[in-house]
C-alpha positions as CSV (number, residue, x, y, z in Angstrom):
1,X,0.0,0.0,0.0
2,X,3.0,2.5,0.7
3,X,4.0,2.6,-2.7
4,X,0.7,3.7,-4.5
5,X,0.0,6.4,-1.5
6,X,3.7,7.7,-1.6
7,X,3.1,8.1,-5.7
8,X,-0.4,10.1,-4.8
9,X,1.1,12.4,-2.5
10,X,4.7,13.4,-4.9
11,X,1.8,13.8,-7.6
12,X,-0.1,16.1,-5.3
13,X,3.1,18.2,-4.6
14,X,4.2,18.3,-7.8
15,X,1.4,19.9,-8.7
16,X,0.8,22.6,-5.9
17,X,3.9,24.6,-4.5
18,X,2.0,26.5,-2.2
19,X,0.2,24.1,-0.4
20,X,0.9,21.5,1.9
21,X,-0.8,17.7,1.7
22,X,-0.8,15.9,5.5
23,X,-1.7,12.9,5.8
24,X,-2.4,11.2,9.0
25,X,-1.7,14.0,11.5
26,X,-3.7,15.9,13.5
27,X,-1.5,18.9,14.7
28,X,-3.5,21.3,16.8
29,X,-3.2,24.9,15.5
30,X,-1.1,26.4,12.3
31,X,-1.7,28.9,10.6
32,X,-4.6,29.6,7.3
33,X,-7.1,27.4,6.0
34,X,-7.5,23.5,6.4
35,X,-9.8,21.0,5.1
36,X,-10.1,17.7,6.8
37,X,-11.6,14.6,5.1
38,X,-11.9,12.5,7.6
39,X,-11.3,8.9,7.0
40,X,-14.8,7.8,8.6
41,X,-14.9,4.3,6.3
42,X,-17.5,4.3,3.4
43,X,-19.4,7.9,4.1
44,X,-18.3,11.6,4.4
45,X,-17.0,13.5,7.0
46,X,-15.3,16.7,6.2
47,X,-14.2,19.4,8.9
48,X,-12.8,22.9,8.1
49,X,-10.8,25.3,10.4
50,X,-8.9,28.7,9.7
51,X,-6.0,29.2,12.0
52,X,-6.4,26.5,14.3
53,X,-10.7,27.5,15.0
54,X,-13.4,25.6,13.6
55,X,-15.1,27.1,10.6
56,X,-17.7,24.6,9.4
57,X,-18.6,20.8,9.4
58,X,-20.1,18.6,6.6
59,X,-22.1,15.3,7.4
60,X,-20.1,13.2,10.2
61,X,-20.0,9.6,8.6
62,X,-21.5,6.5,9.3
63,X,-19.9,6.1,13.0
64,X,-18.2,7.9,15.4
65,X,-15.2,8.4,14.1
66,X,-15.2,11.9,13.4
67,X,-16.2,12.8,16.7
68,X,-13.3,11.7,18.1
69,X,-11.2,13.3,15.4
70,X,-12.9,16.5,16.5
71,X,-12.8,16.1,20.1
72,X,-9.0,15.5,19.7
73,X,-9.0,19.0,18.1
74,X,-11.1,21.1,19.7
75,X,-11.8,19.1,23.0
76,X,-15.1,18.8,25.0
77,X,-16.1,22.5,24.4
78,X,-16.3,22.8,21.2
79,X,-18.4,25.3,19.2
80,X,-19.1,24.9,15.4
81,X,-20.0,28.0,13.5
82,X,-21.6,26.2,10.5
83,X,-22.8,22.6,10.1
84,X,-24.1,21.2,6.8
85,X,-25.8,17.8,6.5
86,X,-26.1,17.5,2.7
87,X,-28.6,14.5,2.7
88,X,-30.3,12.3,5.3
89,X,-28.2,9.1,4.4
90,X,-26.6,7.3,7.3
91,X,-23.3,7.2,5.7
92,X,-23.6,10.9,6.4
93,X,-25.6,11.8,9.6
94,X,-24.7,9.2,12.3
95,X,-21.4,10.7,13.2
96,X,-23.2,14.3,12.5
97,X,-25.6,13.8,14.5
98,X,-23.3,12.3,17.7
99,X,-21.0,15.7,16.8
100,X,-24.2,17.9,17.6
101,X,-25.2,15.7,20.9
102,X,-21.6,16.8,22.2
103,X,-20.6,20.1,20.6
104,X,-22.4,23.3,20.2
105,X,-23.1,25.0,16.8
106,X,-24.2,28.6,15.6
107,X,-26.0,27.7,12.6
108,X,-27.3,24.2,10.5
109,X,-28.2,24.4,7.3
110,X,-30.2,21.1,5.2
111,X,-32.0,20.3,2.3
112,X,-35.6,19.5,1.9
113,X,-34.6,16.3,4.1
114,X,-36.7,14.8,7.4
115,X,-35.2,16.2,10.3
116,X,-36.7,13.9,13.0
117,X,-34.4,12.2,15.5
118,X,-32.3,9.8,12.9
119,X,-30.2,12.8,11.6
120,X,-30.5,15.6,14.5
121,X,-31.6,14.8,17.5
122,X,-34.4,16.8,19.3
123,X,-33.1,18.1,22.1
124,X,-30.6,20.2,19.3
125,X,-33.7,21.2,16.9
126,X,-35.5,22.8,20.5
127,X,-32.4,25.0,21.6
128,X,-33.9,28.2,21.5
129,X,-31.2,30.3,19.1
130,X,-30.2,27.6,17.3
131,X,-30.3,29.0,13.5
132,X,-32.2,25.4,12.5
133,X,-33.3,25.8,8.8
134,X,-33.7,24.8,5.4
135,X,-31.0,26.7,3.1
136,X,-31.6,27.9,-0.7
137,X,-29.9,27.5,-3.4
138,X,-26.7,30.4,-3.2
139,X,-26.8,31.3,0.5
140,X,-23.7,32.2,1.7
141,X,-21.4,32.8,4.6
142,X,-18.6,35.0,5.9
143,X,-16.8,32.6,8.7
144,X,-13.4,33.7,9.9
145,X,-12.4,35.0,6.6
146,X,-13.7,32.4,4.9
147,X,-16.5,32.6,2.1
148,X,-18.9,29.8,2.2
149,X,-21.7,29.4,-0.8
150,X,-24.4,26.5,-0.7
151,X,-25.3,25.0,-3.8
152,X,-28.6,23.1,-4.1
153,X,-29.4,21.4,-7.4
154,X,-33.1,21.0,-6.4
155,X,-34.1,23.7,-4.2
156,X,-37.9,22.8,-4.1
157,X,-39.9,20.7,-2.3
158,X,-42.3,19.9,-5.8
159,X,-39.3,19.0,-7.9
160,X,-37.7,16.7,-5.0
161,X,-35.9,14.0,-6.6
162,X,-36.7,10.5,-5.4
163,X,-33.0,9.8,-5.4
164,X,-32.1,11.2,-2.1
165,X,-28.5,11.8,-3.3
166,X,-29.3,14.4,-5.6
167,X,-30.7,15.9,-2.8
168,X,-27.5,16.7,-1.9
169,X,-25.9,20.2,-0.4
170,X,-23.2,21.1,-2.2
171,X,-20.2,23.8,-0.6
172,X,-17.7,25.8,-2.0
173,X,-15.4,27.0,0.7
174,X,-12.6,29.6,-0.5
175,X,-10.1,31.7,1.6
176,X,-8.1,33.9,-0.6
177,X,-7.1,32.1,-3.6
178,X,-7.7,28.8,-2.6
179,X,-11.0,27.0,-3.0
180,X,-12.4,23.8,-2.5
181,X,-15.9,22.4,-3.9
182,X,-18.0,19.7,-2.0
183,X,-20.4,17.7,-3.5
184,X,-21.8,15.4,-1.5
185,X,-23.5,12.6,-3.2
186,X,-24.9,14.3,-5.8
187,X,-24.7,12.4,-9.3
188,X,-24.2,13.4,-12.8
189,X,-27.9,14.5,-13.5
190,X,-27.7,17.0,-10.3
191,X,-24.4,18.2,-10.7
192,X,-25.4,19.1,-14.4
193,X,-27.8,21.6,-12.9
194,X,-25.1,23.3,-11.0
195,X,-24.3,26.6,-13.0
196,X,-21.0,26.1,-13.6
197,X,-20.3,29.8,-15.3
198,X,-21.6,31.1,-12.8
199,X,-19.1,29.3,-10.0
200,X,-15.8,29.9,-12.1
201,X,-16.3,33.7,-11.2
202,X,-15.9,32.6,-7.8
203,X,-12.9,30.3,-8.5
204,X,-9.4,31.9,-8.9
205,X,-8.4,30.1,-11.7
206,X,-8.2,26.1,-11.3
207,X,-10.3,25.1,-8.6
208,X,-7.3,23.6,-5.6
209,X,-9.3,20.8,-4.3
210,X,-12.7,18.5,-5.3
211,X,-14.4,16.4,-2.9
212,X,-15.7,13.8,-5.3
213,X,-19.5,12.7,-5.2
214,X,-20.6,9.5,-4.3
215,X,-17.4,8.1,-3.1
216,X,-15.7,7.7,-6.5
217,X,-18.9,5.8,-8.1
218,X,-19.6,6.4,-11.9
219,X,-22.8,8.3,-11.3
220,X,-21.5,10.6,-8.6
221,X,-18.1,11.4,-11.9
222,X,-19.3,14.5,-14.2
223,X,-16.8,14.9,-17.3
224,X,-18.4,18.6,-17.5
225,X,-17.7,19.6,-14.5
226,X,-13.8,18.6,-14.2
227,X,-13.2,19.9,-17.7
228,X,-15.0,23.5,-16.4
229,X,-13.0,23.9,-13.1
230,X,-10.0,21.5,-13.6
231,X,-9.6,20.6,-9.8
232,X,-6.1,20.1,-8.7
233,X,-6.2,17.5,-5.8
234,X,-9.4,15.2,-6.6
235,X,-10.6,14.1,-2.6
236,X,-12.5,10.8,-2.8
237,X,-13.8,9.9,0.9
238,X,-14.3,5.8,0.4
239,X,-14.3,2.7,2.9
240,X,-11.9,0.2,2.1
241,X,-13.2,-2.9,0.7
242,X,-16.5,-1.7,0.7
243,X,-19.0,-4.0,-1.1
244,X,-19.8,-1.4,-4.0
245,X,-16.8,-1.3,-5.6
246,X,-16.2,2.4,-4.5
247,X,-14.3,4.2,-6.4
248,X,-14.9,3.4,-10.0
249,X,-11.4,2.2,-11.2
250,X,-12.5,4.3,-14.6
251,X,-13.0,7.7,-13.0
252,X,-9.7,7.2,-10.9
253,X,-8.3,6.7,-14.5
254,X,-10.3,9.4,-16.0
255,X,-9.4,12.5,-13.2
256,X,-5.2,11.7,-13.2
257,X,-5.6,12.0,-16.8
258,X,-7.5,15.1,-16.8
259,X,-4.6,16.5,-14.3
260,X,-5.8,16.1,-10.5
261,X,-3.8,14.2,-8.4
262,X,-6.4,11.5,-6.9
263,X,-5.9,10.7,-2.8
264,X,-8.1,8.5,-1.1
265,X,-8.9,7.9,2.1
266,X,-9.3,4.1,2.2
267,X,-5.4,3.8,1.1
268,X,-4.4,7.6,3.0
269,X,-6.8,7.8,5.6
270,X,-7.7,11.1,7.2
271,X,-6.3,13.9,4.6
272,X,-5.6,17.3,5.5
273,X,-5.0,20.5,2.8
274,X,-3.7,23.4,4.1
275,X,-3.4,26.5,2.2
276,X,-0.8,29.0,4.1
């Protein structure tokens, strides 16, 4: 295993001077922005922090694992500014929803998903000040100096897909020049309703780092929108030996060829990009 991960991360480097790949360490506070995909198994669980203080969680995985992660960060008292949970699938909410038993939060944004006790639990939802809603497609945030914009592919309730991952939230986080675009689960269909133009304005240059959707799967891999915003690092958050054959060995193939340098977390674990 050693081999192929040492070849991702020289690939990464190559390809980005001025920004630094970790792998497997959780140092406590250094300086500008840093995205955590947490290796939680087969689900998502991505934490964000500027300067050492939380900025904003997405979806916590299928288990606890990225509570711990955070607790190890930011201790018993921890306070999230933003929490996103892009779609009520257990590979996403469990963890979530243990994060917000423990830890406090300023604001949660969701889809048009059920918010009954699987994915937040009441006693959160009842907090009087808790800013508890439903977002819209384009609302954004200002969260230590970071810009935060939500993307939502199907913003009303009467055109709803059945297929709860295109249901899906998706982030763009950028501090300065870097930026880094979450997609959740959405699949092709979904993403093709993201307005692309539209989120190149906001991009300086190549977008620095993709989460991609669905965990590497064929339906979650738009040619589109790679070609558009040629990502730099391609993120794919994926349980080893996982019994859907997570990630597609095609769009692996497909994104090194189209320039990103591909890290996953079943052969990386936990990734951190930090952008000084």
């Amino acid at each position: 295993m050693k081999g192929p991960v040492l070849f991702q991360l020289v690939f990464v480097v190559s390809y980005i001077v001025f920004f630094q790949l970790v792998v497997n360490r959780h140092s406590i506070s250094e300086p500008g922005i840093a995205v955590h995909v947490i290796d939680v198994g087969q689900g998502d669980g991505i934490y964000i922090e500027m300067n050492g203080n939380p900025v904003a969680l997405i979806d916590g995985g299928a288990d606890y694992t990225s509570d711990k992660y955070i607790l190890e960060r930011a201790g018993l008292g921890c306070k999230l500014p933003l929490v996103i949970l892009t779609h009520n699938h257990a590979d996403h909410f469990v963890g979530f929803k243990r994060i917000l038993e423990r830890c406090k939060f300023d604001i949660l944004r969701y889809n048009d998903v059920v918010l009954d006790g699987r994915a937040v639990p009441e006693n959160v939802k009842n907090i009087f000040g808790n800013k508890v809603k439903k977002t819209f497609d384009g609302e954004q945030f200002v969260i230590h100096g970071v810009f935060i914009k939500l993307f939502v592919p199907y913003g009303n309730i009467y055109e709803m897909p059945k297929n709860l991952n295109n249901a899906s939230i998706a982030l763009l986080a950028k501090y300065k020049d870097f930026d880094a675009l979450f997609l959740g689960d959405l699949e092709v269909e979904a993403q093709e309703r993201l307005d692309l133009r539209k989120m190149k304005r906001l991009i300086s240059g190549r977008l620095d780092v993709l989460k991609i959707a669905h965990h590497g799967a064929v339906n979650g891999y738009s040619r589109e929108l790679v070609a558009e915003l040629r990502p730099k690092i391609c993120v794919i958050s994926v349980g080893k030996d996982n019994t859907f054959g997570h990630p597609s060995p095609l769009v692996v193939l497909e994104l090194e060829a189209a320039g990103c340098g591909v890290i996953r977390t079943d052969m990386a674990g936990s990734v951190v990009i930090r952008s000084r």
